[in-house]
N, C-alpha and C positions, 0 to 999 in steps of 0.2 A: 426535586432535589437534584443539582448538579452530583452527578458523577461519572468516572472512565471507568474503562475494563478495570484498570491497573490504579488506584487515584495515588495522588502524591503525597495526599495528609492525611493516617490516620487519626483517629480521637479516640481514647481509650479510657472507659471510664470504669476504675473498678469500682463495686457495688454491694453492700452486705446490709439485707432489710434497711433497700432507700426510697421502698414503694410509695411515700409522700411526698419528697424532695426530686423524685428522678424524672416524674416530665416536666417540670420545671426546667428540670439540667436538661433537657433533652430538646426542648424546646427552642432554650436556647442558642444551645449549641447547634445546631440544624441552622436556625436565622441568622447565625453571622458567621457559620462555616459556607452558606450558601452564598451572601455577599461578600465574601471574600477570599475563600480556597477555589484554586480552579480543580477540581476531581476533587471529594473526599470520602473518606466512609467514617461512620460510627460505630464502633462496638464499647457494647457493654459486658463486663467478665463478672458475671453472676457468681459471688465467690460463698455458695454455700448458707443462702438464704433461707429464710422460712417464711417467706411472704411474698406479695407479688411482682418481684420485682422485676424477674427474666419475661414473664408475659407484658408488662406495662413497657417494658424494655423494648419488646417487639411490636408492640402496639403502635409505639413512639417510634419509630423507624431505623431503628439499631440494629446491628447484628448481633446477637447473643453469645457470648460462650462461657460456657463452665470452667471452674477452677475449684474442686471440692471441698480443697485443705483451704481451712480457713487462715489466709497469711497475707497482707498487703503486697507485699513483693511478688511470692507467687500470681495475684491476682493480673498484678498490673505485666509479667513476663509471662503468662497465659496470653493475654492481649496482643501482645509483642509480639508472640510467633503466630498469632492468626492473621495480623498484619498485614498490608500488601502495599502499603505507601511506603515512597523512600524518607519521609519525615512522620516520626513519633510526637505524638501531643498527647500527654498523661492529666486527666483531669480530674479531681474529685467530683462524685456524687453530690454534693453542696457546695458548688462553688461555681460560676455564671460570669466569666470571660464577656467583654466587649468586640461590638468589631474593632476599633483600635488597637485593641488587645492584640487579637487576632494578626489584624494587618502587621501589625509593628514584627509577630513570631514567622510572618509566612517571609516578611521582607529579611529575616534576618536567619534563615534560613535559605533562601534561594541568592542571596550572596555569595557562599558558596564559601564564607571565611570564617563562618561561626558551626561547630559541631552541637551545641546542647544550648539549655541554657533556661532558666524561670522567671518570676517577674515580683515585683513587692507586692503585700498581702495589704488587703483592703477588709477588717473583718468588719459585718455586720450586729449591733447591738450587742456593744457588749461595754457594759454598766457598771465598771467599776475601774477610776481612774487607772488601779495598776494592772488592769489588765492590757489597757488603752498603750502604757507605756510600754509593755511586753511587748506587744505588735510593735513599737515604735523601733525598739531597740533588736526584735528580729531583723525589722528589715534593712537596720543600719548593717548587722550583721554581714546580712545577705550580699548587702555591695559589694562590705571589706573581701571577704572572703569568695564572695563568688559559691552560693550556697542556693540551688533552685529549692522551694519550699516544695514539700510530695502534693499538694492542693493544684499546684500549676506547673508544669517541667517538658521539657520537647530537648529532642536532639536529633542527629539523624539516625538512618536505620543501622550504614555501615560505622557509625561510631558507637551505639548502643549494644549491635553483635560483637566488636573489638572489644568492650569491655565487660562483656560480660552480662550486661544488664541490671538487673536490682539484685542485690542481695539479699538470699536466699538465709543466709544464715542469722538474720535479726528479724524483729517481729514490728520494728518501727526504726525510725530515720535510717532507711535502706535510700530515704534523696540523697543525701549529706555523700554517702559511701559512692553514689553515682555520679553525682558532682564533682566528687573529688578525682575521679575514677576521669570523668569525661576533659576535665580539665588538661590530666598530666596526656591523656591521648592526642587531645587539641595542639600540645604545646611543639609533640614530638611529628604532626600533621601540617603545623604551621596555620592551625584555627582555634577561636576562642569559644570558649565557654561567657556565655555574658546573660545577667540581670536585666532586664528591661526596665524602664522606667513608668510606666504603664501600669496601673493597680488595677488588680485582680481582684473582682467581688468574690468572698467565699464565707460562709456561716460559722457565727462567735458562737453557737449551741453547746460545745463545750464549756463555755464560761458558765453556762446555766444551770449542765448537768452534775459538775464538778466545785466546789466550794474553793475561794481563796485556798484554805490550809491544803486541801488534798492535791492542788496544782503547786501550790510549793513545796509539797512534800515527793512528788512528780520530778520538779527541777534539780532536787538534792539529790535523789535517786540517778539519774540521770548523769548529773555533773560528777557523783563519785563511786557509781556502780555502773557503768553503762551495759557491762558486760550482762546484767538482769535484762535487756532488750533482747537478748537470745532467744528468752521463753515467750508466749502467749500470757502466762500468768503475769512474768516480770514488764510485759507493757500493757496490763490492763488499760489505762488512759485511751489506749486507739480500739481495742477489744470490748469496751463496757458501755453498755448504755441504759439509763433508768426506763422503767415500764413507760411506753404508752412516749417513749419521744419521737424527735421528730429531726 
């Protein structure tokens, strides 16, 4: 494995019981961080597991760190201050980046005119037309607005400490808040915030674990409570997972 004293790219992978999915994730992200970051490091923010997933973590050639409150945010700004590259790359546990991928976030970061920025979602098996269309119409979303999804997200180091980082005070789409956060930074820096065009493989296992009604009942939630994301209860959907998955 390529790496400096100092590397340029972190990769930050937060992590909560992913002891089946995370050498996968680890695996790959190592093969196409090595052909294509010149320095990188891996950590993984073991956010409060009960299974193996900070030892298969170091197995797998990551650096480990804890983060004990269980909070997406927190996990992934644990990550952040262990950090030692001047460019953040935030990645889910189930989700497996190309080198194209890669290439297109390293080239669009050592430009030197883009501060943040995420990529459209690519999800795996998932077996029912409207859910197919959901993905479709995220990532039209994603464009309009310029919205990194939390599964794939980079920016730099000194525009992530400018604002602040993820927010602490929600229990999910703490991206959207960073997004928005790193755009109005960009704008007042004279660099963008940008979408890549490049699709990002990451796992439909939600559509599996979670029934049609209980994801629509999820988006109503959402579109007319949002403020319910404050709690761990109020965002069960990123908190919940049925026995024995994966």
């Amino acid at each position: 494995m390529r790496r400096s004293d100092r590397p340029r790219l972190s990769i930050i992978v937060p992590a909560w019981n992913e002891e089946r999915l995370l050498p996968r994730t680890l695996d790959n992200l190592h093969a196409v961080a090595q052909a294509t970051a010149n320095g990188y490091e891996l950590i993984v923010v073991d956010n409060a597991s009960t299974d193996a997933t900070a030892r298969i973590a170091g197995e797998h050639g990551a650096r480990v760190v804890t983060e004990p409150e269980r909070q997406i945010s927190r996990a992934r700004n644990a990550g952040a201050r262990a950090a030692g590259g001047e460019w953040l790359l935030f990645v889910d546990a189930d989700t497996w980046p190309d080198r194209e991928l890669l290439q297109a976030t390293v080239a669009a970061l050592a430009g030197g005119q883009v501060c943040g920025g995420g990529t459209v979602v690519a999800f795996d098996d998932l077996p029912h037309p409207l859910y197919r269309a959901g993905a479709r119409a995220w990532n039209a979303l994603a464009r309009r607005l310029r919205l990194g999804a939390g599964c794939y997200l980079f920016c730099t180091r000194r525009a992530f400490a400018a604002t602040g980082g993820f927010s602490e005070r929600v229990y999910a789409g703490e991206e959207v808040w960073l997004s928005r956060a790193l755009r109005r930074w960009g704008r007042r820096h004279n660099q963008r915030f940008v979408i890549l065009d490049v699709p990002v493989a990451t796992s439909g296992r939600k559509a599996e674990w979670f029934g049609l009604l209980r994801q629509a009942g999820l988006l109503a939630q959402v579109l007319l409570l949002p403020w319910t994301l404050r709690s761990r209860c109020g965002a069960w959907f990123w908190y919940t997972r049925p026995d024995k998955s994966e």
